[in-house]
MDAnalysis code that builds the backbone (N, CA, C; Angstrom):
import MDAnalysis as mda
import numpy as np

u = mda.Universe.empty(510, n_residues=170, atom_resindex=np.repeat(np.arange(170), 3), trajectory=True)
u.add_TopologyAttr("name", ["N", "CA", "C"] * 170)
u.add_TopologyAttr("resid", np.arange(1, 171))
u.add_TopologyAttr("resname", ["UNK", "UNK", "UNK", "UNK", "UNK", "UNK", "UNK", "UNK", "UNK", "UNK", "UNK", "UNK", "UNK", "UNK", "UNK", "UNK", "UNK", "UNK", "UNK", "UNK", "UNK", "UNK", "UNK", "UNK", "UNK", "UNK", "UNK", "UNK", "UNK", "UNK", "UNK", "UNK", "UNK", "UNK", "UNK", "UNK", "UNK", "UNK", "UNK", "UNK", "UNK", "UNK", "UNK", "UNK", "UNK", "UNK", "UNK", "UNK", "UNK", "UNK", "UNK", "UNK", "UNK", "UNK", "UNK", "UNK", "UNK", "UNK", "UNK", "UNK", "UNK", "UNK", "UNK", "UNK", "UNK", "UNK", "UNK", "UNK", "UNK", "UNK", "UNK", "UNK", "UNK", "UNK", "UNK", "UNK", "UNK", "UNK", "UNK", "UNK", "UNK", "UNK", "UNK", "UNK", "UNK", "UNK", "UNK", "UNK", "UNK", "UNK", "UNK", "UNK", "UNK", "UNK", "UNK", "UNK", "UNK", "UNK", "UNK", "UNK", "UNK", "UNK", "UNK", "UNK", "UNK", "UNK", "UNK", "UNK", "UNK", "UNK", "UNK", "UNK", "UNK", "UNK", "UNK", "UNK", "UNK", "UNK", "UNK", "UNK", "UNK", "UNK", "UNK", "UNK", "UNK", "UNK", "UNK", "UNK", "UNK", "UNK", "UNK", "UNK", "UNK", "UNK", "UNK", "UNK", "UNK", "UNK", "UNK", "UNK", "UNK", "UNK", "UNK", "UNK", "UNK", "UNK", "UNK", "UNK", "UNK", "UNK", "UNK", "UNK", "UNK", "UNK", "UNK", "UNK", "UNK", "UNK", "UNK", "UNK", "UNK", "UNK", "UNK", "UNK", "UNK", "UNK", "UNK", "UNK", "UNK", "UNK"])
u.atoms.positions = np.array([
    [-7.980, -61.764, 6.759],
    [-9.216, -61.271, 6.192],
    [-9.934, -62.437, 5.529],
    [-11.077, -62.591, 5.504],
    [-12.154, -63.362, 5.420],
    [-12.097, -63.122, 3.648],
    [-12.640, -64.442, 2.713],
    [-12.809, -64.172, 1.484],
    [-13.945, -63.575, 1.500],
    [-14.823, -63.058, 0.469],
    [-15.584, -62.175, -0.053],
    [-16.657, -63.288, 0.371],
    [-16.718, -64.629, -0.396],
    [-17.994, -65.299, 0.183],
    [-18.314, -65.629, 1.222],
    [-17.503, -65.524, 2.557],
    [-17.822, -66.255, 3.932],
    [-18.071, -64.355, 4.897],
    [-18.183, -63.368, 3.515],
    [-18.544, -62.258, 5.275],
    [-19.559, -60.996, 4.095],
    [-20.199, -62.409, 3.200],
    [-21.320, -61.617, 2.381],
    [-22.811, -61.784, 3.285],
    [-22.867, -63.077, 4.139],
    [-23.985, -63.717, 4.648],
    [-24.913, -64.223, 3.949],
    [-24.430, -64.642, 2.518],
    [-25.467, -64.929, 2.249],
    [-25.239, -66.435, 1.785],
    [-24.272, -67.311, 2.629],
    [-24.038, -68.946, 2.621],
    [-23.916, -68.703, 4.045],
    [-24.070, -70.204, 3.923],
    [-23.630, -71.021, 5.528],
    [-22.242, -71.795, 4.989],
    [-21.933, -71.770, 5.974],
    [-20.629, -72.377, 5.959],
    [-20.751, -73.907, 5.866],
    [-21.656, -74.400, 5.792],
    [-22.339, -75.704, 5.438],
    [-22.012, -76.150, 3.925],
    [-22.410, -74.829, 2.769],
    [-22.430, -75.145, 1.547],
    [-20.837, -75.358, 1.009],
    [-20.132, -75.069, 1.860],
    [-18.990, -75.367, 1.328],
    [-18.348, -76.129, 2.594],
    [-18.355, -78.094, 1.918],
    [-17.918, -78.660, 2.905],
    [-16.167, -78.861, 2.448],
    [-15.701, -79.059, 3.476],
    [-14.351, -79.545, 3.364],
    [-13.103, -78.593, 3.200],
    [-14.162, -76.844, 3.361],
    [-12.713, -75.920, 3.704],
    [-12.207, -75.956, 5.315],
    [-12.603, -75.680, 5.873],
    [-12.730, -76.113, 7.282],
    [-12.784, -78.003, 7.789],
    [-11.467, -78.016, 8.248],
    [-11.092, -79.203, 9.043],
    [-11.970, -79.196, 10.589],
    [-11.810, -77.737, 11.198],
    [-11.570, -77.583, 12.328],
    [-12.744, -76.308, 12.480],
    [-13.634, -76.547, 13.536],
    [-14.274, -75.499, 13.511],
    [-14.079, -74.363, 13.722],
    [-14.096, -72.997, 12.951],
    [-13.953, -72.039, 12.879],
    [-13.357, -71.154, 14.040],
    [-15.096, -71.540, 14.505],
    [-15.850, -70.279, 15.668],
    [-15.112, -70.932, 17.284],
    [-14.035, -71.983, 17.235],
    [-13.640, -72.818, 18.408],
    [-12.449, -71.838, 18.648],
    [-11.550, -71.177, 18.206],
    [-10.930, -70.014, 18.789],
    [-11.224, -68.761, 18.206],
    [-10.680, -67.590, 19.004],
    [-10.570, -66.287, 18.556],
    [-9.450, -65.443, 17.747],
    [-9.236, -65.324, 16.963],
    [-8.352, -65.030, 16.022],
    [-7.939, -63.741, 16.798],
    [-6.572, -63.044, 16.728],
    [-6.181, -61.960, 17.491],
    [-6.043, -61.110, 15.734],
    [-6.071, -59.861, 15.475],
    [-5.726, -59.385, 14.393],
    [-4.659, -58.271, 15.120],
    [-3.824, -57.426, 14.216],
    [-2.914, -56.492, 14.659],
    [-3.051, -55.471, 13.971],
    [-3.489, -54.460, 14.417],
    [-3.782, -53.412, 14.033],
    [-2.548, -52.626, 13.919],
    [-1.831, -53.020, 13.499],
    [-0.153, -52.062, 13.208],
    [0.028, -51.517, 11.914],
    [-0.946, -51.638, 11.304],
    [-0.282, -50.600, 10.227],
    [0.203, -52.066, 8.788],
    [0.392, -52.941, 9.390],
    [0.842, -53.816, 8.437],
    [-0.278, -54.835, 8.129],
    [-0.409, -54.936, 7.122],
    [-1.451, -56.098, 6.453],
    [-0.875, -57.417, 6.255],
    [0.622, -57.265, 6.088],
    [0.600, -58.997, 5.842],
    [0.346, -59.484, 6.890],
    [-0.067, -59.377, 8.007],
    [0.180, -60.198, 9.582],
    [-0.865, -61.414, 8.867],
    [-0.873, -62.319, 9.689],
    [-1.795, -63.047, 9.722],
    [-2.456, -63.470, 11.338],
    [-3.592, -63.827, 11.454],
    [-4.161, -64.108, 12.611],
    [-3.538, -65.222, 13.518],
    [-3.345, -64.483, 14.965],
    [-2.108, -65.519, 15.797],
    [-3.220, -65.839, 17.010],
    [-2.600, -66.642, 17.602],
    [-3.157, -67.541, 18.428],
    [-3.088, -66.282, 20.216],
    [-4.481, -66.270, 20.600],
    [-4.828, -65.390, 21.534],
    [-3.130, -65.851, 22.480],
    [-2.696, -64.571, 22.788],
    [-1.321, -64.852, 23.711],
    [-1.031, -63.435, 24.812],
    [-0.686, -63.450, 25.670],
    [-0.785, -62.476, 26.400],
    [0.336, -61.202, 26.272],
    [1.153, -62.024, 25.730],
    [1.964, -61.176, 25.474],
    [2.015, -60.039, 23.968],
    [1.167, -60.683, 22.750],
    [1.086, -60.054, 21.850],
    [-0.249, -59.051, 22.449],
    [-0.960, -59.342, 23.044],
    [-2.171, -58.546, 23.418],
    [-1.408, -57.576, 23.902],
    [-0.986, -57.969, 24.850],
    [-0.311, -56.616, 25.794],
    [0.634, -55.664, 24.794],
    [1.340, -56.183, 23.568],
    [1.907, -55.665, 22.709],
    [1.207, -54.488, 21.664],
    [-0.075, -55.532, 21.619],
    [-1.039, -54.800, 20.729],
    [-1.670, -53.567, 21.809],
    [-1.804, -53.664, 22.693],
    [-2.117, -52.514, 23.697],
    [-1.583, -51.514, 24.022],
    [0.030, -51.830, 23.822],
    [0.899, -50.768, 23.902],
    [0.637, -49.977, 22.956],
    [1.030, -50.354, 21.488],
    [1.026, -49.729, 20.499],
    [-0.519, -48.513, 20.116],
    [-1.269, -49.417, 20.731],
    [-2.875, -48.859, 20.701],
    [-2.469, -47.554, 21.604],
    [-2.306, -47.744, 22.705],
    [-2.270, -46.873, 23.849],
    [-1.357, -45.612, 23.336],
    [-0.055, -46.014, 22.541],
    [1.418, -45.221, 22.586],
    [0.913, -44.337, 20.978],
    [0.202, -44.806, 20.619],
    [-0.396, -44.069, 18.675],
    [-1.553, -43.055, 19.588],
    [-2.464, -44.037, 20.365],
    [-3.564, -42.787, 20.911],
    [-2.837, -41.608, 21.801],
    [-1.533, -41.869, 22.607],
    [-1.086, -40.590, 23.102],
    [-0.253, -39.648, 21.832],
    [0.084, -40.592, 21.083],
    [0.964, -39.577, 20.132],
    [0.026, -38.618, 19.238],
    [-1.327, -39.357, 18.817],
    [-2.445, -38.980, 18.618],
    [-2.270, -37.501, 19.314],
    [-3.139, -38.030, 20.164],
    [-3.533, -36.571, 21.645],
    [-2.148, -35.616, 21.712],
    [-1.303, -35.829, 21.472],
    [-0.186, -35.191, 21.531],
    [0.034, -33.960, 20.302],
    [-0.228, -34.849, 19.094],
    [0.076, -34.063, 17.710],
    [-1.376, -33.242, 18.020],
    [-2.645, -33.429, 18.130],
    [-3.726, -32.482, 18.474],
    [-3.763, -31.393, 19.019],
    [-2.965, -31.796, 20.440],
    [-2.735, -30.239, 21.329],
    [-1.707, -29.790, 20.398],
    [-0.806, -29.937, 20.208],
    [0.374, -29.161, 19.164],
    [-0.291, -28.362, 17.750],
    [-1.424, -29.282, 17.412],
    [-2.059, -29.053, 16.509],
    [-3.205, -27.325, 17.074],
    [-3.588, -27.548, 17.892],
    [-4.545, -26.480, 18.361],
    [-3.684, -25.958, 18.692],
    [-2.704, -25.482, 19.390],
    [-1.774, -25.198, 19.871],
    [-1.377, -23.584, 18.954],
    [-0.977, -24.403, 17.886],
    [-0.449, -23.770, 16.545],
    [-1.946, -22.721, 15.976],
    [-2.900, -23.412, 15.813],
    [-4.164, -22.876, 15.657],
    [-4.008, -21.252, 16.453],
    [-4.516, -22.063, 17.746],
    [-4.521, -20.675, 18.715],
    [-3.310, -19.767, 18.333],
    [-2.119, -19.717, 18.183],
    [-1.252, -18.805, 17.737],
    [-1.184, -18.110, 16.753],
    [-1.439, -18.830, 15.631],
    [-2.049, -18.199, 14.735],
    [-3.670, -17.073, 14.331],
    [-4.428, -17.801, 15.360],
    [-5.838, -16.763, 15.394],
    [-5.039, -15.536, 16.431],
    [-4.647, -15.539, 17.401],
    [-3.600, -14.513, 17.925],
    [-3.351, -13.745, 17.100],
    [-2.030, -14.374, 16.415],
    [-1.413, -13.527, 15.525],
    [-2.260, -12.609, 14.659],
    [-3.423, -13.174, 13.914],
    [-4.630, -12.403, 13.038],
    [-5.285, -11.216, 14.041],
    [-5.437, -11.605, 15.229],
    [-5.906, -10.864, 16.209],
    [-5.473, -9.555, 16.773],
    [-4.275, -9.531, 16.920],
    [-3.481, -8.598, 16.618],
    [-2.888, -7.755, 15.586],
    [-2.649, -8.284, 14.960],
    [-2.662, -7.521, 13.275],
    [-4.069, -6.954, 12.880],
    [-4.988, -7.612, 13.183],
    [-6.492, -6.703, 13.088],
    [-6.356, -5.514, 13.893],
    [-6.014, -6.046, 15.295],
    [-5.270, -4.778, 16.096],
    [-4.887, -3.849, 15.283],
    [-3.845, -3.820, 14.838],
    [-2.592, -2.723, 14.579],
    [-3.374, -2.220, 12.951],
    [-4.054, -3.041, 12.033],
    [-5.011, -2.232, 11.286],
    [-6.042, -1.568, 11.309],
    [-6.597, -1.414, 12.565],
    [-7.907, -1.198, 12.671],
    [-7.068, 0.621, 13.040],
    [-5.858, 0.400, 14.188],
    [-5.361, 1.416, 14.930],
    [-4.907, 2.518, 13.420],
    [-4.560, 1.701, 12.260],
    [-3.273, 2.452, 11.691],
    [-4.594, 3.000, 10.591],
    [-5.563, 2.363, 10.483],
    [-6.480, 2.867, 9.596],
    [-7.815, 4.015, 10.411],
    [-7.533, 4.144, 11.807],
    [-8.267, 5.139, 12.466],
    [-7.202, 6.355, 12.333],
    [-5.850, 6.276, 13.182],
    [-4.964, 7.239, 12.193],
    [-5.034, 7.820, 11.251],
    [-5.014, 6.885, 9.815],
    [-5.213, 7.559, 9.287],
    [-6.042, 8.348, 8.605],
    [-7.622, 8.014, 9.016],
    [-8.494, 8.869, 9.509],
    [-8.685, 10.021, 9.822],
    [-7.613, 10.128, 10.674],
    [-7.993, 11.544, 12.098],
    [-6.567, 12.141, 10.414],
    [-5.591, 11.747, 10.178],
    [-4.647, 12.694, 9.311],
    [-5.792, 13.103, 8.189],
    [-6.657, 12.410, 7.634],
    [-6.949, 12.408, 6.693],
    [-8.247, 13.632, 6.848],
    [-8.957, 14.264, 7.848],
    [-9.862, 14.784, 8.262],
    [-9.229, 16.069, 8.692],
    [-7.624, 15.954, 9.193],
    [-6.945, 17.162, 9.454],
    [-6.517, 17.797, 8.076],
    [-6.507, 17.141, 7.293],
    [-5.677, 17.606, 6.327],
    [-6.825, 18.604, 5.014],
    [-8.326, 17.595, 5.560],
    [-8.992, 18.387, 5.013],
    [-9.556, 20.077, 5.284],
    [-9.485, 19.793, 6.600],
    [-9.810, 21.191, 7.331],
    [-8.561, 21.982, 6.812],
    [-7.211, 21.696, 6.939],
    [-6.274, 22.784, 6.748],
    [-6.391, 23.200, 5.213],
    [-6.933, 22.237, 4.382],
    [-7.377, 22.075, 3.021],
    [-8.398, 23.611, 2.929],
    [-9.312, 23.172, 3.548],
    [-10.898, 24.123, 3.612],
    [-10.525, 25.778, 3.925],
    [-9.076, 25.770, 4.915],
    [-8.750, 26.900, 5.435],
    [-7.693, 27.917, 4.485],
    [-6.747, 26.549, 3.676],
    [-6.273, 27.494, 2.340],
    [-6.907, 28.077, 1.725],
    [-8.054, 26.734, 1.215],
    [-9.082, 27.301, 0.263],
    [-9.445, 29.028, 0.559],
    [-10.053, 28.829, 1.829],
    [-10.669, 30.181, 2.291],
    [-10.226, 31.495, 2.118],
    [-8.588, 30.940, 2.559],
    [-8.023, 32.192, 2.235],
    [-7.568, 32.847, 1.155],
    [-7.077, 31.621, 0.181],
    [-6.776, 31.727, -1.211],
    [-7.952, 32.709, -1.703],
    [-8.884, 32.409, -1.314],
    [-10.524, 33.048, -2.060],
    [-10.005, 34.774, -1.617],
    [-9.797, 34.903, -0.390],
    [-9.493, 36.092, 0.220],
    [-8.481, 36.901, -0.248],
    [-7.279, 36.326, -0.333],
    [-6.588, 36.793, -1.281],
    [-6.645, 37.034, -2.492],
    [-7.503, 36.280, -3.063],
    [-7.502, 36.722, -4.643],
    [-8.288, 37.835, -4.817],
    [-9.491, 38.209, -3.704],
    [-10.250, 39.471, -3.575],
    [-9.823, 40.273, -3.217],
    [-8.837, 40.430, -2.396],
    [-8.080, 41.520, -2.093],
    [-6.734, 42.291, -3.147],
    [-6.399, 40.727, -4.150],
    [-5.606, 40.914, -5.226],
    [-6.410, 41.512, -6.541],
    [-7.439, 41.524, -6.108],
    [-8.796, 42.303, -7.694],
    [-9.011, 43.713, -6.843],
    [-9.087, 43.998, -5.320],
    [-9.161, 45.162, -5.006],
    [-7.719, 45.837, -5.448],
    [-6.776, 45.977, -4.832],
    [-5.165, 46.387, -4.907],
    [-5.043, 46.363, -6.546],
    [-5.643, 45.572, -7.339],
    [-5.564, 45.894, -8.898],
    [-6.141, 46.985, -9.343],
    [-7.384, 46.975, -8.514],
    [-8.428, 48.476, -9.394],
    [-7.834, 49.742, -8.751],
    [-7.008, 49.544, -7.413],
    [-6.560, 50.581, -7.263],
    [-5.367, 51.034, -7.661],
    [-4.578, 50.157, -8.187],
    [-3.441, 50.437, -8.883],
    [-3.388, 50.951, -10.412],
    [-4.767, 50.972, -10.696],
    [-5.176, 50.952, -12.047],
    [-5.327, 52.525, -11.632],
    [-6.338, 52.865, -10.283],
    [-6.848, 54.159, -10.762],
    [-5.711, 55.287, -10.124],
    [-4.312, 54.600, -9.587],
    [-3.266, 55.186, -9.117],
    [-2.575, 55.828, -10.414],
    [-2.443, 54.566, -10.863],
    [-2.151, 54.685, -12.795],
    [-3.007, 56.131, -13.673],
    [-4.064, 55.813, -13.391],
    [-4.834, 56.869, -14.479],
    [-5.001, 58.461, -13.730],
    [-4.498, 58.657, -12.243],
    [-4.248, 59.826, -11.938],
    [-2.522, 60.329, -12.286],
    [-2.033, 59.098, -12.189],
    [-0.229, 59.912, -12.881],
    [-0.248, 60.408, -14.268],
    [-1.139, 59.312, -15.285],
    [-1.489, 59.527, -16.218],
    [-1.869, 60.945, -16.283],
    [-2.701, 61.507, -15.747],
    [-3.197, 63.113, -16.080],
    [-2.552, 64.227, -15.650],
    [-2.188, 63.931, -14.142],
    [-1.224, 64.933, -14.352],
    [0.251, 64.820, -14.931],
    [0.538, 63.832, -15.489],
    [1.491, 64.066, -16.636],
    [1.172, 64.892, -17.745],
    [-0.246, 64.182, -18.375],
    [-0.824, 64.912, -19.239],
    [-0.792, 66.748, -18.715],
    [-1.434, 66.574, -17.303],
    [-1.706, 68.165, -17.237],
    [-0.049, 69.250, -17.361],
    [0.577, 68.632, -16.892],
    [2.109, 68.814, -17.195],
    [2.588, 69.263, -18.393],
    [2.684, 67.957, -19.178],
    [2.622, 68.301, -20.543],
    [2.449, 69.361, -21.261],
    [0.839, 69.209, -21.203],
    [0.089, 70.434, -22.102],
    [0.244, 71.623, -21.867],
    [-0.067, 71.843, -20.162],
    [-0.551, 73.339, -20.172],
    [0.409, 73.985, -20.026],
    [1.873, 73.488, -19.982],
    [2.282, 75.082, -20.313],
    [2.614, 75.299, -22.214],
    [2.096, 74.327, -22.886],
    [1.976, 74.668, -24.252],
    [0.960, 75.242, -24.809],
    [0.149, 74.521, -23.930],
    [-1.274, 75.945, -23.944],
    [-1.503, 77.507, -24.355],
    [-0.453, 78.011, -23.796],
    [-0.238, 79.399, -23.194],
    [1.167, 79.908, -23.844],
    [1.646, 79.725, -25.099],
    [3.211, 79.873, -24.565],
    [3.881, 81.555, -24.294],
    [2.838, 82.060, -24.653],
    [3.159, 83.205, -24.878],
    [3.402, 84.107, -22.848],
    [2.588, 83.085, -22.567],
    [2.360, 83.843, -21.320],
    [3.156, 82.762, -20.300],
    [4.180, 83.152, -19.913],
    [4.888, 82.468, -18.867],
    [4.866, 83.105, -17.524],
    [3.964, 83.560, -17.230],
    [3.530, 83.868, -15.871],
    [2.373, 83.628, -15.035],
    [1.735, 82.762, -15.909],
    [0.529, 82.158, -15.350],
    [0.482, 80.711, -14.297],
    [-0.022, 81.121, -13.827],
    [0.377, 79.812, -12.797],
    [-0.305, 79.028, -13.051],
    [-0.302, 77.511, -12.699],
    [-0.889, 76.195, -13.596],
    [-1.958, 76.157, -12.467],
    [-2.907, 75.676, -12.957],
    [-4.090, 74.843, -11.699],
    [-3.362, 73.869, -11.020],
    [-2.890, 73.340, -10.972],
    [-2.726, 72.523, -10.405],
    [-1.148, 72.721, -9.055],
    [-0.377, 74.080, -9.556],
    [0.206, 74.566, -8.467],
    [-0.846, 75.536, -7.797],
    [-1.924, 76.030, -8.465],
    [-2.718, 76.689, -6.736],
    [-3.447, 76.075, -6.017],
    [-3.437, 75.010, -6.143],
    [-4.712, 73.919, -5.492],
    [-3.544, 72.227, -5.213],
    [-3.922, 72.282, -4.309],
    [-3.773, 70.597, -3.580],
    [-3.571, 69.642, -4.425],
    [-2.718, 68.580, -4.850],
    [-3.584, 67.604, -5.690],
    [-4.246, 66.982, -5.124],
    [-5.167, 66.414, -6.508],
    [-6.323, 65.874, -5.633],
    [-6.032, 64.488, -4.976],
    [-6.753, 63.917, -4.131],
    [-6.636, 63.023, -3.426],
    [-7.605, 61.506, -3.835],
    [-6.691, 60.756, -3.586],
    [-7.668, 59.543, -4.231],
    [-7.764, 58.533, -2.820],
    [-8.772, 58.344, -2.767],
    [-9.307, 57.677, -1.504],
    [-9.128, 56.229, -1.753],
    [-8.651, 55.749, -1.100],
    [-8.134, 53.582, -0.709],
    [-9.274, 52.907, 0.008],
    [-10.087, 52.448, -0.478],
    [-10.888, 51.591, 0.050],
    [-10.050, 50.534, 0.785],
    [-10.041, 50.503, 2.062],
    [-9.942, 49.728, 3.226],
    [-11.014, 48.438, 3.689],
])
């Protein structure tokens, strides 16, 4: 590597006489691009060229090599996301369609629950007014033959006549 003043451009190599024996620019310096800095500049040779070519050549395939491995891995991975989007998209339409069934069977308790509880307020009023006919003729029981006591041959209303009938709304 060149000092700082000879690759600023802004001397000639003129102003500084007597570093240079030998003119510079009369060979080509080979540099080595290996990774190592101490090298120093060697004398053009065919065999380090060809050396330096290998290495150039054997880093650019290992290069190209780790890349495809590199995309490689990429692509498997966008896959992998690709599929798992898959299987969420599937497991979240599922549960969708459960979630839409469950409301309808929801809507259909509801319905009936409603139905039942109207039919449980009918069956109440009639149990009520089942209630308030035992109620009387107990009462009528009761009373009337204290009514009368003197006369035990009278027949009650309610043995010459039917009892009465209480009608069930259907």
């Amino acid at each position: 590597m060149l000092p700082y003043f000879f690759t600023s451009g802004d001397h000639l190599l003129s102003d500084f006489p007597g570093i240079f024996e030998t003119d510079p620019f009369d060979q080509e310096p080979v540099f080595s691009f290996s990774g190592s800095d101490n090298s120093t500049p060697k004398a053009n040779s065919t065999d380090e060229v060809t050396i330096i070519d290998d290495r150039k050549q054997r880093r650019m395939i290992s290069n190209r090599e780790s890349a495809r491995r590199s995309r490689m891995r990429k692509q498997k991975h966008v896959e992998n996301l690709r599929n798992q989007l898959n299987r969420f998209k599937t497991g979240n339409r599922d549960l969708k369609n459960r979630l839409r069934v469950l409301n309808i069977h929801g809507m259909i308790l509801r319905e009936e629950n409603r139905k039942l509880y109207s039919e449980s307020v009918i069956l109440q009023q009639k149990l009520w007014n089942v209630r308030q006919v035992l109620l009387f003729r107990q009462l009528n029981e009761q009373v009337l033959p204290f009514a009368w006591p003197c006369n035990n041959n009278v027949t009650y209303i309610n043995e010459q006549q039917n009892p009465p009938s209480v009608s069930l709304i259907t």
